[in-house]
Phi, psi and omega in degrees: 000122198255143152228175185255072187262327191219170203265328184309332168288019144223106192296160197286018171247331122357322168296251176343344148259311145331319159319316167310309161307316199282352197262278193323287164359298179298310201277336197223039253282322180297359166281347199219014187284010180209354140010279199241060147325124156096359182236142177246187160240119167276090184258131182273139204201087179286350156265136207251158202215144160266287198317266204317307163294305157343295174301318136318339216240342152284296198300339196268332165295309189264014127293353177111341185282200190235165207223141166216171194163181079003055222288349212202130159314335174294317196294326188275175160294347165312327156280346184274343206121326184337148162260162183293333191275337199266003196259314185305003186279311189283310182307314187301338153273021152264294239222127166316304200209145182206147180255138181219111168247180192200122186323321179264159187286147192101346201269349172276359170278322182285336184287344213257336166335295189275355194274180162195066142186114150037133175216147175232156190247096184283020188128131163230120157072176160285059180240297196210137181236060200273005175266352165263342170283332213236323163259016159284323191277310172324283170005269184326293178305331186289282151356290200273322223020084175170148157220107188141165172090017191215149186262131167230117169256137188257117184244140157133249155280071241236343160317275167248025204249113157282324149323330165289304181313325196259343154302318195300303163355295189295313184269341168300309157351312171265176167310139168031069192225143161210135139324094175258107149298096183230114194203146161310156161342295208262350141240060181273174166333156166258146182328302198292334171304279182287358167303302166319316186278323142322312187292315236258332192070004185268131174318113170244110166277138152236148192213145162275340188253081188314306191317332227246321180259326183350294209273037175244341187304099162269333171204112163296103204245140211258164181200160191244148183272119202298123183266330207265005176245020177271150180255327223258007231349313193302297156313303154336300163262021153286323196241353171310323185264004186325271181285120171208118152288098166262194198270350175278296219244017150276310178349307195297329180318171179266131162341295196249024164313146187239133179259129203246120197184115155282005171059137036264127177266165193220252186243017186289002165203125175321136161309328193288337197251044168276309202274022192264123178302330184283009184241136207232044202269300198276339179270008197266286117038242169333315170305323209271012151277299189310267180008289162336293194294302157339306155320283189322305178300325195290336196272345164230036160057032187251159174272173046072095163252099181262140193258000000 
């Protein structure tokens, strides 16, 4: 029994057949429409989510399963006291396979101890997001078709953004990539973060100003500054507004750059940039259903049943 804690816990050839899987998928979709006959998915969900839990729970329908869960930690025994290890003990007699995120970080490492079936981290905390990593990495390679060969800049939250954190991870792995950081002081990167990439030699900037890097940029990847990992109110709406992509400073991009987002945007990219061919947020989206579904099989070994 395999789990999903970091997107690094599957090597980059191990990728590359997921990948594959999820590009068949996209292309085939009726070919996987009974895959997981017969099977359900728990999604445990202590925080609230739109993508992800949706998306999960679309991928696991348009494989034939069933989906039983949880939207809110109020809603579960976690309001009663219940602890993670005794409610994934319980899921596990219901369920197949279970998606879990959780404010704190680590806590689906403790669920995957205990469990005895497939645990996926759908997000802990500002610690790990990797079924979002994994679909920022389809995303590209579909896109880009290649990962590596590319200057990628990251704007925003840079900080408390797990999306980032577990992309940058993720991307060290391949060839020829440098890092442009674009962030206020007070949400730059975290240390350990460029201490990798120093042990590693790949190339990094932090710059404050997006106008200044745009046109060296092959993929902008945009982030909303998180209100729910703040203490401060005062801060919060100071840096909310740092950064908004518009349609003046897509101008400054290379023709075929791609803006990058894990969503929910709040106001860190113009409406005006939907209709822009470089904005690739939503199809990005989409992807991270084939991705899911990808997952889901692989992590319970099943094949393709058409009937």
């Amino acid at each position: 029994m395999r789990h999903l804690m970091s997107p690094l816990d599957f090597s980059t050839e191990e990728l590359d057949l997921l990948f594959g899987l999820a590009e068949d998928i996209r292309k085939n979709p009726a070919k996987y429409a009974h895959a997981c006959h017969g099977k359900i998915l728990a999604t445990c969900f202590y925080e609230p989510s739109t993508r992800t839990r949706l998306s999960f729970e679309s991928a696991m329908i348009r494989l034939g399963g069933q989906i039983i869960g949880f939207a809110d930690a109020a809603s579960s025994s976690a309001s009663k006291g219940e602890s993670v290890s005794d409610t994934i003990r319980i899921i596990s007699c219901y369920a197949d396979i279970c998606a879990m995120r959780h404010p704190k970080e680590g806590a689906p490492m403790v669920a995957a101890e205990k469990s005895l079936i497939p645990v996926i981290n759908a997000g802990d905390g500002g610690h790990q997001h990797p079924t979002q990593t994994l679909t920022d990495l389809l995303t590209i390679h579909s896109l880009k078709g290649r990962l590596g060969g590319f200057t990628i800049g990251l704007c925003g939250d840079l900080k408390f953004g797990r999306t980032v954190h577990s992309l940058i991870k993720a991307l060290v792995r391949y060839h020829d990539i440098k890092f442009v950081f674009i962030s206020p002081e007070e949400l730059r990167v975290p240390d350990y973060i460029t201490d990798l990439l120093k042990s590693r030699n790949i190339p990094y900037e932090e710059v404050i100003r997006l106008e200044r890097v745009m046109p060296q940029l092959d993929l902008l990847y945009m982030t909303r500054v998180q209100k729910e990992r703040f203490f401060n109110e005062e801060d919060y709406v100071r840096l909310k507004d740092f950064y908004i992509l518009n349609a003046d400073k897509m101008a400054l991009a290379k023709k075929d750059m791609l803006v990058l987002h894990p969503l929910p945007r709040v106001n860190e990219i113009s409406v005006e940039v939907d209709e822009d061919p470089r904005a690739a947020y939503f199809r990005q989206a989409q992807y991270g259903v084939y991705v899911r579904m990808a997952l889901i099989l692989t992590l319970l070994e099943l094949e393709p049943a058409c009937e």
